[in-house]
PyMOL Python script that loads the backbone (N, CA, C, O; Angstrom):
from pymol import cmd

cmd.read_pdbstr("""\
ATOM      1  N   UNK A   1       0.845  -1.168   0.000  1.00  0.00           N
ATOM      2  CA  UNK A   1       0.000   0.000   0.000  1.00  0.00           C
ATOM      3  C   UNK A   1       0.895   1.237   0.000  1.00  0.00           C
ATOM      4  O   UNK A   1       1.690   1.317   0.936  1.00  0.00           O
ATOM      5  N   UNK A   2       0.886   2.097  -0.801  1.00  0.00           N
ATOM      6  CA  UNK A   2       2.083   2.847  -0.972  1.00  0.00           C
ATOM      7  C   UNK A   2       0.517   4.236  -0.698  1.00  0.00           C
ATOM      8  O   UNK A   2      -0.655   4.162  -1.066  1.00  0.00           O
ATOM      9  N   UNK A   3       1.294   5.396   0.120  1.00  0.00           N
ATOM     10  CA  UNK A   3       0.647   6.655   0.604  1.00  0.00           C
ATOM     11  C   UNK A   3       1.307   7.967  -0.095  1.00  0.00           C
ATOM     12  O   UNK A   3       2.498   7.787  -0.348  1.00  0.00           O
ATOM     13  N   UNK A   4       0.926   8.941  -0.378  1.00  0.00           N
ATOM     14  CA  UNK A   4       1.004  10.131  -0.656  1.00  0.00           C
ATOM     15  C   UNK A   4       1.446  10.588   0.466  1.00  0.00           C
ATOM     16  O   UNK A   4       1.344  10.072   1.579  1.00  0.00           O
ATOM     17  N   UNK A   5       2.126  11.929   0.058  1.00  0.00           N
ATOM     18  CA  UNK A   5       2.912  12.626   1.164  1.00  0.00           C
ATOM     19  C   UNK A   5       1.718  12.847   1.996  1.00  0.00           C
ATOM     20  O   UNK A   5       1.811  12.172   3.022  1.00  0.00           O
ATOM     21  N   UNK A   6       0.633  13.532   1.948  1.00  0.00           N
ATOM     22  CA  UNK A   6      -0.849  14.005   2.881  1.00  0.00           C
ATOM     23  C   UNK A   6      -1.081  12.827   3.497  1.00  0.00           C
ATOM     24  O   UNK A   6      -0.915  12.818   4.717  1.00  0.00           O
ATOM     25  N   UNK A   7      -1.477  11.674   2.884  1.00  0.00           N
ATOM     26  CA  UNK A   7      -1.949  10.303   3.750  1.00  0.00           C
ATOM     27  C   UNK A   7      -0.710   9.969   4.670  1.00  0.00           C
ATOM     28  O   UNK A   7      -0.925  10.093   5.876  1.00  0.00           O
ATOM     29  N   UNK A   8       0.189   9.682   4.400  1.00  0.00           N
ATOM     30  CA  UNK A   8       1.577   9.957   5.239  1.00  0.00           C
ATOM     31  C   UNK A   8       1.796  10.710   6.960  1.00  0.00           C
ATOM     32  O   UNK A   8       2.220  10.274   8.030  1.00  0.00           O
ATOM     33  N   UNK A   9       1.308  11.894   6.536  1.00  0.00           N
ATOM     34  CA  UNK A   9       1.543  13.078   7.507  1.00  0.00           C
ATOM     35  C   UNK A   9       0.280  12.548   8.225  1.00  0.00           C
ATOM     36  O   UNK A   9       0.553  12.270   9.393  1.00  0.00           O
ATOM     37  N   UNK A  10      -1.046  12.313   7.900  1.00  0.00           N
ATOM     38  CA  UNK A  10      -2.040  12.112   8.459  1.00  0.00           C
ATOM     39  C   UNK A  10      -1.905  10.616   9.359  1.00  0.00           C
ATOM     40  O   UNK A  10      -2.371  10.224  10.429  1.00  0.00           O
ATOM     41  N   UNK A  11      -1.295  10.214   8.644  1.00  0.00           N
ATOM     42  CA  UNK A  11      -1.140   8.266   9.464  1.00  0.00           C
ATOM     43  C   UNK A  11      -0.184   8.805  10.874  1.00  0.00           C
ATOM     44  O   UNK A  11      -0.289   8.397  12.031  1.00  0.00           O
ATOM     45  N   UNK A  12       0.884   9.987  10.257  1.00  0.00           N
ATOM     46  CA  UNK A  12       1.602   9.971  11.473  1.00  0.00           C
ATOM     47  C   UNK A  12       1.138  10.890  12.970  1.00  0.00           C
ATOM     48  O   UNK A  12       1.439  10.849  14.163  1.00  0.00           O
ATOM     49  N   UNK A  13       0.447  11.514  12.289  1.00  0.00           N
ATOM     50  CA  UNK A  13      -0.511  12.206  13.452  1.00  0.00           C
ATOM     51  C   UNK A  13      -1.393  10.970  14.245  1.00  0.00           C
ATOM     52  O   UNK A  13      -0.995  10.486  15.304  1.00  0.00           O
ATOM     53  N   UNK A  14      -2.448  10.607  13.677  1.00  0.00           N
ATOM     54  CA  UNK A  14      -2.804   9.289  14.536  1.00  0.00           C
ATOM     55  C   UNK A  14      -2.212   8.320  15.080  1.00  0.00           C
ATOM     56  O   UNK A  14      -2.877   7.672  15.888  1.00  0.00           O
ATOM     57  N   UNK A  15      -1.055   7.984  14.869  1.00  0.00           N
ATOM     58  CA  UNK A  15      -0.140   7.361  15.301  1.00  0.00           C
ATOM     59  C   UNK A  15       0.921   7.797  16.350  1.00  0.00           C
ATOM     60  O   UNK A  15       1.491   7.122  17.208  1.00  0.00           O
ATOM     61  N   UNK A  16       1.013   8.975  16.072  1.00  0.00           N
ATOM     62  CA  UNK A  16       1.439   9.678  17.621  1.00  0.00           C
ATOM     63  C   UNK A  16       0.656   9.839  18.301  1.00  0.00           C
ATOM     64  O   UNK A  16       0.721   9.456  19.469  1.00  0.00           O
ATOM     65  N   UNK A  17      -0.400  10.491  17.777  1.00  0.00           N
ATOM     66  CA  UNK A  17      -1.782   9.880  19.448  1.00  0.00           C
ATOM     67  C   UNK A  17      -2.100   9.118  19.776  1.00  0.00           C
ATOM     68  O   UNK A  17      -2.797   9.301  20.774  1.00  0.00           O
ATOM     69  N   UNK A  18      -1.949   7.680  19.348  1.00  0.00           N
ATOM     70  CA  UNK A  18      -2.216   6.137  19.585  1.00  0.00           C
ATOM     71  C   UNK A  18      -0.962   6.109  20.410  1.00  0.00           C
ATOM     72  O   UNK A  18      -1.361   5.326  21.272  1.00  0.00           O
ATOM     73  N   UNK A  19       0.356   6.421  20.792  1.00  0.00           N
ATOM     74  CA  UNK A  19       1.192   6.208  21.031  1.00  0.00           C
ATOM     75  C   UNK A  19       0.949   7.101  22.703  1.00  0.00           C
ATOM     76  O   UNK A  19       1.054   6.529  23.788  1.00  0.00           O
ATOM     77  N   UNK A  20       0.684   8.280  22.558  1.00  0.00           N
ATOM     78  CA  UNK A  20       0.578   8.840  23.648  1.00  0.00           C
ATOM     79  C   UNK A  20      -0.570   8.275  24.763  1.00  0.00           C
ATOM     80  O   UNK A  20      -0.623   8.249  25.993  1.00  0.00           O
ATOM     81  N   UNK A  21      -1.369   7.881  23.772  1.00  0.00           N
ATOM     82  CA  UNK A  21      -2.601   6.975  24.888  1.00  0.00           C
ATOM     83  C   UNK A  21      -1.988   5.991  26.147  1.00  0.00           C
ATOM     84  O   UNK A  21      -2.389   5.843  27.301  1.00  0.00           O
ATOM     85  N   UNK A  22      -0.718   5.322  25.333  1.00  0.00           N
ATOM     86  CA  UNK A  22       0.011   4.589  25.674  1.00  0.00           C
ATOM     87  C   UNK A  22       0.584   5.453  26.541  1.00  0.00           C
ATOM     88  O   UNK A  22       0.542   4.644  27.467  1.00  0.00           O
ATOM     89  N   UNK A  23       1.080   6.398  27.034  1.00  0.00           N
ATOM     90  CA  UNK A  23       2.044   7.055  27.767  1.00  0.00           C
ATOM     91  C   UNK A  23       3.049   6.513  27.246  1.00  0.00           C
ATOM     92  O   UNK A  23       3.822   5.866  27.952  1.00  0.00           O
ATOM     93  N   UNK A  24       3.273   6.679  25.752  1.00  0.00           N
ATOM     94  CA  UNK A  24       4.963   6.712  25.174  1.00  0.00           C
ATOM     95  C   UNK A  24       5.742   5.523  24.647  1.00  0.00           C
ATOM     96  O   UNK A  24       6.851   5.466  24.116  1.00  0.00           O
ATOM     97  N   UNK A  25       4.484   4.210  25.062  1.00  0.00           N
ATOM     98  CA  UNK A  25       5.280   3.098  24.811  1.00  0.00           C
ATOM     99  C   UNK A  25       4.250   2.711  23.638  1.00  0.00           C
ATOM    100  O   UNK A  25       3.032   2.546  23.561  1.00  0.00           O
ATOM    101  N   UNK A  26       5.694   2.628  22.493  1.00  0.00           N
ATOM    102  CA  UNK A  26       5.078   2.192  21.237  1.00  0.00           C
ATOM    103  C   UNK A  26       4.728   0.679  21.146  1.00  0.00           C
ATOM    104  O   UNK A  26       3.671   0.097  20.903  1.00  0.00           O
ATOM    105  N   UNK A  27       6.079   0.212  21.446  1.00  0.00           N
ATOM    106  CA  UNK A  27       5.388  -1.799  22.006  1.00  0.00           C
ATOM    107  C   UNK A  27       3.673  -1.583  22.423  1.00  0.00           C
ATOM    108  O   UNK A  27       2.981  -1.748  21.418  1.00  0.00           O
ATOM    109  N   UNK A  28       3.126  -1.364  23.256  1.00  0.00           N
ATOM    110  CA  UNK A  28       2.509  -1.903  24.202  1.00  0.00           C
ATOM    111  C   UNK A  28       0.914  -0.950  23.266  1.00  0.00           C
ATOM    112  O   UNK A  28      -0.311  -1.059  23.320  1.00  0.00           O
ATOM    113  N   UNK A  29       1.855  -0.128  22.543  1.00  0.00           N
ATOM    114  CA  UNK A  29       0.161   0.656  21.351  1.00  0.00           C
ATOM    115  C   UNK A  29       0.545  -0.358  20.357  1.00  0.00           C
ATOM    116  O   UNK A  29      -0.431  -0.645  19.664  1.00  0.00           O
ATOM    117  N   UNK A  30       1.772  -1.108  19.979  1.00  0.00           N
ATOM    118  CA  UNK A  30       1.310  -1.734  19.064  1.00  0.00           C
ATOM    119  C   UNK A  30       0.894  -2.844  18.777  1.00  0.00           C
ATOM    120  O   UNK A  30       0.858  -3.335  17.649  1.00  0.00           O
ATOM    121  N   UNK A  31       0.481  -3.417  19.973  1.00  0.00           N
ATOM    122  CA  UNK A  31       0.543  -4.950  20.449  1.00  0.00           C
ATOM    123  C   UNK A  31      -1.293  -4.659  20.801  1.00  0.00           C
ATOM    124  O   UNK A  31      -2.105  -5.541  20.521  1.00  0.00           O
ATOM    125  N   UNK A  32      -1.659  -3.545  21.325  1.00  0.00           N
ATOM    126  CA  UNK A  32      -3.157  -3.330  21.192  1.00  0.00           C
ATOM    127  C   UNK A  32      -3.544  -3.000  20.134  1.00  0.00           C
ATOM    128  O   UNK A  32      -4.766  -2.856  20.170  1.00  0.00           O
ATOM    129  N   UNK A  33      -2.955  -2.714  18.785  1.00  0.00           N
ATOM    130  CA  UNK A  33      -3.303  -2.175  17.708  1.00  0.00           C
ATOM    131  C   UNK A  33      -3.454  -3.651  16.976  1.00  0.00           C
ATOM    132  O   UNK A  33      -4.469  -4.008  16.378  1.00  0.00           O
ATOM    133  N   UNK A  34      -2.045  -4.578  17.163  1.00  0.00           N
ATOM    134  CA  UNK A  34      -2.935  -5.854  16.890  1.00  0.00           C
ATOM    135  C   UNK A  34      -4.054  -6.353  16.905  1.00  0.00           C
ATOM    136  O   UNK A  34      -4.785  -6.823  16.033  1.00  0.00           O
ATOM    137  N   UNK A  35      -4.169  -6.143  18.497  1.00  0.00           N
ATOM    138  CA  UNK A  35      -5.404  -7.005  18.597  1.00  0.00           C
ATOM    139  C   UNK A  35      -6.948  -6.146  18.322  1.00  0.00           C
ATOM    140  O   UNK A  35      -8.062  -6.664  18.244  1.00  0.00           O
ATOM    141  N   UNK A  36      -6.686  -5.066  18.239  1.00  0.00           N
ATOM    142  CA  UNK A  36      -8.459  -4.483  17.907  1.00  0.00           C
ATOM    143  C   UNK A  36      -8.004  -5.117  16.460  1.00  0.00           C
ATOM    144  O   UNK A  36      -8.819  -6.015  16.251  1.00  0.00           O
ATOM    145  N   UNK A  37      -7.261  -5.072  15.588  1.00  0.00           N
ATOM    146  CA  UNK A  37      -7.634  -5.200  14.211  1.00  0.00           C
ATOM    147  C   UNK A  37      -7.714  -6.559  14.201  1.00  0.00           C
ATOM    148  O   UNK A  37      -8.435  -6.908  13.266  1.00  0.00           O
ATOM    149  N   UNK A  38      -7.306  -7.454  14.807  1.00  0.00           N
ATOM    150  CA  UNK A  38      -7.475  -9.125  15.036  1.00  0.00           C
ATOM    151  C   UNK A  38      -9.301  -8.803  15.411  1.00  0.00           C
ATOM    152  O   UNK A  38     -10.012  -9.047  14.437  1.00  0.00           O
ATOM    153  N   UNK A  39      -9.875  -8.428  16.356  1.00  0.00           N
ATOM    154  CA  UNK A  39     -11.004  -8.332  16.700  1.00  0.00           C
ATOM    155  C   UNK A  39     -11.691  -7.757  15.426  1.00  0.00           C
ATOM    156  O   UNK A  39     -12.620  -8.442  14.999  1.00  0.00           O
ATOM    157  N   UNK A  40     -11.445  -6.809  14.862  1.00  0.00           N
ATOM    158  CA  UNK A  40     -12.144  -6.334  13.436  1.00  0.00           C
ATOM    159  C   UNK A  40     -11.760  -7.323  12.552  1.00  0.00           C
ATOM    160  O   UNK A  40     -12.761  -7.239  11.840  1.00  0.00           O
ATOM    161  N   UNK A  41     -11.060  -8.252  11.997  1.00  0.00           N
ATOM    162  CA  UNK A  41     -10.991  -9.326  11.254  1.00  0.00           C
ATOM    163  C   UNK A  41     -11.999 -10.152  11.361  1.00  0.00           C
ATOM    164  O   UNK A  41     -12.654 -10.462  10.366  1.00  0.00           O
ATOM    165  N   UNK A  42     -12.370 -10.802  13.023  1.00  0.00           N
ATOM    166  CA  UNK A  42     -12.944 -11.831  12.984  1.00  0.00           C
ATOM    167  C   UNK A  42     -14.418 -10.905  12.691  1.00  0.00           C
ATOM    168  O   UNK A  42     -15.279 -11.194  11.860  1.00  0.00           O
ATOM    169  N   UNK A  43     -14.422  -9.835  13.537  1.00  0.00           N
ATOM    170  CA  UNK A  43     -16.007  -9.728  12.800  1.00  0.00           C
ATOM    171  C   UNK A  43     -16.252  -9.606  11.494  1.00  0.00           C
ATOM    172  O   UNK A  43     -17.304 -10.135  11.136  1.00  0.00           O
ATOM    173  N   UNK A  44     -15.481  -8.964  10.486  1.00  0.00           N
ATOM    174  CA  UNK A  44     -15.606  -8.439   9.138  1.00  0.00           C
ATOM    175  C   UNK A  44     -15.690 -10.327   8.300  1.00  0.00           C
ATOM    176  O   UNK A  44     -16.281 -10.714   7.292  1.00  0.00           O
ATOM    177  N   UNK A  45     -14.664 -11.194   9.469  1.00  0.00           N
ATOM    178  CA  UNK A  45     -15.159 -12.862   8.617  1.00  0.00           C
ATOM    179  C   UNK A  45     -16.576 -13.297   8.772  1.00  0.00           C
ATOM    180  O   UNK A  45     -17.219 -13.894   7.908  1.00  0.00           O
ATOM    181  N   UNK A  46     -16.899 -13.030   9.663  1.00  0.00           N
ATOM    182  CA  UNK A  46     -18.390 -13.373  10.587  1.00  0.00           C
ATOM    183  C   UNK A  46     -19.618 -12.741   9.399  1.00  0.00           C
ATOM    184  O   UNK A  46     -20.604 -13.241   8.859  1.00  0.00           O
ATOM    185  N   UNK A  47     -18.938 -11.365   9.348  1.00  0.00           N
ATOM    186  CA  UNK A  47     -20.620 -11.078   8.297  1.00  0.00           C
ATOM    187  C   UNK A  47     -19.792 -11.168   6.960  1.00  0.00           C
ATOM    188  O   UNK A  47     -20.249 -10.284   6.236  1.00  0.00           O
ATOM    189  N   UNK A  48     -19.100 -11.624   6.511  1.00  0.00           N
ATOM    190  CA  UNK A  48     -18.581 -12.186   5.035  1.00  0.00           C
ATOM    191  C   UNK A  48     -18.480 -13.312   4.499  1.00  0.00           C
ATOM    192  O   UNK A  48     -18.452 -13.571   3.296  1.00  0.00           O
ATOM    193  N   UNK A  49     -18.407 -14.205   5.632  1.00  0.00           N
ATOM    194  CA  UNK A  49     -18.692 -15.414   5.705  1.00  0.00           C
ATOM    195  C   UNK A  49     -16.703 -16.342   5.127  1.00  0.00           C
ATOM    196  O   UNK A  49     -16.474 -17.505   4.798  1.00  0.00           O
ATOM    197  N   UNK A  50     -15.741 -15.144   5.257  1.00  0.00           N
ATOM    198  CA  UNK A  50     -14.657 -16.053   4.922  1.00  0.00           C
ATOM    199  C   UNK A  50     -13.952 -16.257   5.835  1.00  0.00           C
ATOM    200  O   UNK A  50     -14.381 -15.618   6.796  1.00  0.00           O
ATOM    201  N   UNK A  51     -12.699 -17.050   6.191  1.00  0.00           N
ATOM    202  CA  UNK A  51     -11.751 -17.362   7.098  1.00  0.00           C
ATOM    203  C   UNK A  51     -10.674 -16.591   7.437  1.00  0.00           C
ATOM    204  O   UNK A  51     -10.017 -15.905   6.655  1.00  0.00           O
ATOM    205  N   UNK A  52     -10.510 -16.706   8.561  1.00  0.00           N
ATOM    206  CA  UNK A  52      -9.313 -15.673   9.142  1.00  0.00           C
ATOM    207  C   UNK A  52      -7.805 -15.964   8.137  1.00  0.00           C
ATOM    208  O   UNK A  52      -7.185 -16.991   7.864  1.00  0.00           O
ATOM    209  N   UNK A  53      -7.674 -14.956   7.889  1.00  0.00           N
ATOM    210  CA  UNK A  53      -6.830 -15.006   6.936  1.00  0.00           C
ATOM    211  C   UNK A  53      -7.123 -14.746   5.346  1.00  0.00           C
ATOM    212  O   UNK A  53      -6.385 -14.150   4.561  1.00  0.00           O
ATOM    213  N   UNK A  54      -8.172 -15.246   5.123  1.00  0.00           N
ATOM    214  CA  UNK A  54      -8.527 -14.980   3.542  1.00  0.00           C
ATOM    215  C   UNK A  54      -8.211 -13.601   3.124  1.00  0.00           C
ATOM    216  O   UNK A  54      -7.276 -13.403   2.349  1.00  0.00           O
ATOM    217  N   UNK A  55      -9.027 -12.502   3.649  1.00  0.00           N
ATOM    218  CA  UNK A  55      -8.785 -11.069   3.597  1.00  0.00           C
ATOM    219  C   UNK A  55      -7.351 -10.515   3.485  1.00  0.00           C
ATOM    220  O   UNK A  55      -6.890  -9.569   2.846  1.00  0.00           O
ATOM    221  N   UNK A  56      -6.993 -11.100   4.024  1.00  0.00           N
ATOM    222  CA  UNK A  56      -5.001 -10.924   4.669  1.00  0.00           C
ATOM    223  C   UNK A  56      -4.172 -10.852   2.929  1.00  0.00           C
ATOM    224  O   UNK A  56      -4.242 -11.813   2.162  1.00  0.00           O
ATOM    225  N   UNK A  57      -3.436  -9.547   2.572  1.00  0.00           N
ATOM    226  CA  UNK A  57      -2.768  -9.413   1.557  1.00  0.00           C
ATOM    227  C   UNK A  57      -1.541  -9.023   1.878  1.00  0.00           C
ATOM    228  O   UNK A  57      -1.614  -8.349   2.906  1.00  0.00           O
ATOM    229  N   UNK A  58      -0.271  -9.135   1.437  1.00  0.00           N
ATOM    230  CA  UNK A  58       1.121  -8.797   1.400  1.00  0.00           C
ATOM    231  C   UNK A  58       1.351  -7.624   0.396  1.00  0.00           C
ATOM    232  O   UNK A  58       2.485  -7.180   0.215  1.00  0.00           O
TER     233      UNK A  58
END
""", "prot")
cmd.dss("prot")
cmd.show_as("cartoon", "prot")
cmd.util.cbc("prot")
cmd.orient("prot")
């Protein structure tokens, strides 16, 4: 997924506030950032009806 300089600047703004939620520790925002999107996977399989992983692209 390749971003424009604007989508860029914008990812990094949310991403420094995801980070500060954390009080600073990027590990521990990104290890919860896993798992809500693990939790949005399984639901998005649930009403699509495919398997964890199908969705999943490189």
């Amino acid at each position: 997924m390749a971003l424009d300089s604007r989508q860029e600047a914008a990812l990094q703004v949310v991403a420094e506030k995801f980070i500060a939620q954390h009080k600073g520790d990027a590990v521990k925002a990104l290890k919860e950032m896993i798992v809500l999107n693990g939790h949005l996977q399984e639901r998005l399989c649930r009403r699509g009806g495919t398997a964890p992983g199908d969705a999943v692209s490189a």
